[in-house]
N, C-alpha and C positions, 0 to 999 in steps of 0.2 A: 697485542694479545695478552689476555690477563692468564697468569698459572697458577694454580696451585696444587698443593699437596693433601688429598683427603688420607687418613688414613684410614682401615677399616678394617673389623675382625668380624664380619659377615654376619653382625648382629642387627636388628632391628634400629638399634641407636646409632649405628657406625652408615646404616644406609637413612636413617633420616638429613643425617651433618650432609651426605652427598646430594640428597634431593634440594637440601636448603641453599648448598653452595649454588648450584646450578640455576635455582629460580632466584637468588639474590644478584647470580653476575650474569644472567642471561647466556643463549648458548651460542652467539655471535662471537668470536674471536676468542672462545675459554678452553684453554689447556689443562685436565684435569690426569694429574697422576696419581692414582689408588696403589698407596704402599701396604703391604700386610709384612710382618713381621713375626716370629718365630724363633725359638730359642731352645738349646738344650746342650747335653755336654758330655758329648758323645765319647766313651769310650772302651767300648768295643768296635767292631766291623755289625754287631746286630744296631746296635744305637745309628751308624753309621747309616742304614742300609733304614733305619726308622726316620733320619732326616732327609732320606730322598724320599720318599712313601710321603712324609708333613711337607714337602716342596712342590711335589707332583700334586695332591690333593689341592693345595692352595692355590695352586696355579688354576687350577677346573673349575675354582669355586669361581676366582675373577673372571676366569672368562664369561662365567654362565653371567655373574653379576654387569658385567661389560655389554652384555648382547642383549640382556634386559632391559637395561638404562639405556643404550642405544635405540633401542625401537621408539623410546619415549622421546628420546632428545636425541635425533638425529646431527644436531650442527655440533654438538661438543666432541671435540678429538680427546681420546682418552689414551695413557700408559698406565702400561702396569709393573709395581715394580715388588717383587717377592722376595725381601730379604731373612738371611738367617742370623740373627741379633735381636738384641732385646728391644722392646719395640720402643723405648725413651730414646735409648744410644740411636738407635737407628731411624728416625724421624728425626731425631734431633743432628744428626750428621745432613741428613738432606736438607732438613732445615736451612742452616748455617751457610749451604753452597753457594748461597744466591741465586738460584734458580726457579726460585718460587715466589710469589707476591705474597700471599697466605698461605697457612696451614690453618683448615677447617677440619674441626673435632668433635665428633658427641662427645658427650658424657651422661651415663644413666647414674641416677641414684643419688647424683650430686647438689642435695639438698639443701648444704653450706657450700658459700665459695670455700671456705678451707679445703674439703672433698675434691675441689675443683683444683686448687691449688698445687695443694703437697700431699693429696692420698689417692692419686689416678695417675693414668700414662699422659693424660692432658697438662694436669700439673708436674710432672716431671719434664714433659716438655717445654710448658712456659717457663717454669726456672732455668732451662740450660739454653734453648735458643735465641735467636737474635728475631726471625721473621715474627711479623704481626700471626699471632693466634687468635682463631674466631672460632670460640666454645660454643656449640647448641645444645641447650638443654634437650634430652630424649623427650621425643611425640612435641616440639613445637613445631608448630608451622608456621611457613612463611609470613610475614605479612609486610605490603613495601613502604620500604624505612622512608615516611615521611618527617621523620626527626632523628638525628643521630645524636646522643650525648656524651659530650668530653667531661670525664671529670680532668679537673685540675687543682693541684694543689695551691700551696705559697712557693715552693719550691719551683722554679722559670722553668720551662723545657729547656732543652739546649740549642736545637735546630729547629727550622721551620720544616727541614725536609722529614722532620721524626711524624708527620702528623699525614705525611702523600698515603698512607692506605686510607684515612678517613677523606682524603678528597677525592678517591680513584672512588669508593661507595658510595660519596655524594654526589659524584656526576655520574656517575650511572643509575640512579634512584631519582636524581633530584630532589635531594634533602634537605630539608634545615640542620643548620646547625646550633644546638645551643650549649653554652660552656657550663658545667656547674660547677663551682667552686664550693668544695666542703671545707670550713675551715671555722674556730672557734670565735675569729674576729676575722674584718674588713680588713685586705691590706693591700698597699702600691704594686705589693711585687706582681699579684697578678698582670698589672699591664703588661709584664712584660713578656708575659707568654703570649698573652692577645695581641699583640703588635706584632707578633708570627705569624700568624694566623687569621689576619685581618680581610686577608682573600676570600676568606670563608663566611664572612659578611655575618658572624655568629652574631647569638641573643645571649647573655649573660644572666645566672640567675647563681643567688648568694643564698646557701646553707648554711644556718651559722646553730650551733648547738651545742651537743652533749661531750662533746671531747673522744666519742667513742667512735669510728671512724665508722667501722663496720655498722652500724645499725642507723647511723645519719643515712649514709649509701641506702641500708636495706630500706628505711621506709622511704625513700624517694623514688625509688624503682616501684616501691608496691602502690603507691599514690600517682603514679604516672605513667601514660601510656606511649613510652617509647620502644621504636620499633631495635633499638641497639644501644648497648650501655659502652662505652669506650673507657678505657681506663690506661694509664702508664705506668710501666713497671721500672723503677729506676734501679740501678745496683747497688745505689748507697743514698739512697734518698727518695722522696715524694713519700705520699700517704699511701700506697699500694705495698711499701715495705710495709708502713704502722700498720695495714693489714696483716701481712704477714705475724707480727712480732705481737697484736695485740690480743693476752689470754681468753678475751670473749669466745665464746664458743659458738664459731659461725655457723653452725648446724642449727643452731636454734634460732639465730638474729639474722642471717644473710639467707635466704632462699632466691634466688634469682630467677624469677621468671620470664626474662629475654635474655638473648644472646649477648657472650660479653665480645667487644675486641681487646686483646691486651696486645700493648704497642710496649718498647723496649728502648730506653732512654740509655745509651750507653756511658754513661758520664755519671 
């Protein structure tokens, strides 16, 4: 049985991530927990007596939201889980428990990955957890991943086992896989990622250019019709840092029009 974690603030974007999860892993063996999250600092008995009022509401809303999605997709077993914490801390606690295969996220308004990054609850979640996150941009729709792209840098993965959410998507889609390597030249070290990864019977294709990492990625995405961009986020290494660290202003150069997965290289 595949799990995961949607979360969702009863927005149009927050139930598109849920329709997307659902038609991407099918509703054969999918365990879907809807966390909502809520915050505040309470101190009086009125504030106090204002966080049951925001828990009791929440809770009405998932049901209603639960018995909706239920008529549609009867086979999906759903929880619900209503916490009072902020909603990074607390997505990001469940996260981490290992109880989850993914955490699927919209994000509206997310023009630049930066947006996506470091100025959302999506991005504050993919800085602090460990589990694979899969971003939907708000209003896309599904379409099935007949291609999944890894980027990769020079920098090797560490494990073969860092890369089992892209092969749990590509056996349930039956996807290609093909690696892109962004990088300013050709070099050996890739083999050595691809020698992990060789199960995956990937296609290799070499970006070689502008030194600017973010806009190599963006026109490749915007020239190419894949149904999912994969990317790894290392903690002290790979090009998804020089994402992070490079002054380009990804609101203008990154717009992403498909879903990213971001994997988490612990090393």
């Amino acid at each position: 049985m595949v799990k995961i974690l949607v979360p969702v603030d009863f927005s149009s974007t927050s139930s598109n991530a849920l329709l997307y999860a659902i038609q991407l892993f099918g509703e054969t063996s999918l365990e879907i927990t809807l966390v909502h999250a809520f915050s505040s600092n309470p101190t009086t008995m009125s504030m106090k007596n204002i966080d049951a009022v925001i828990a009791k509401d929440s809770k009405q809303n998932m049901d209603r939201l639960v018995d909706k999605i239920s008529k549609d997709h009867p086979g999906v077993s759903f929880k619900i889980n209503i916490l009072h914490d902020h909603a990074v801390s607390g997505i990001t606690s469940l996260g981490n428990s290992g109880e989850y295969d993914f955490i699927v996220m919209g994000t509206k308004g997310a023009s630049g990955l930066k947006e996506v990054f470091l100025g959302s609850v999506a991005g504050g979640v993919i800085s602090k957890t460990s589990a694979p996150v899969l971003v939907v941009p708000d209003g896309y729709s599904f379409h099935h991943l007949d291609e999944i792209v890894l980027a990769l840098s020079n920098t090797p993965i560490s494990e073969s086992k860092l890369v089992d959410p892209v092969r749990t998507l590509a056996k349930l889609q039956q996807s290609k896989i093909k690696v892109l390597h962004v990088s300013e030249e050709k070099t050996d070290s890739i083999e050595n990622s691809l020698a992990l990864i060789k199960d995956l019977n990937p296609s290799i294709e070499y970006t070689f250019g502008t030194g600017d990492t973010n806009k190599d990625i963006h026109d490749y995405i915007v020239k190419n019709d894949s149904a999912l961009f994969c990317l790894i986020r290392g903690h002290h290494k790979g090009f998804l840092n020089r994402i992070f660290q490079e002054s380009v202003t990804l609101k203008q150069t990154f717009e992403s029009p498909v879903p990213l997965l971001i994997l988490h290289d612990p090393d």
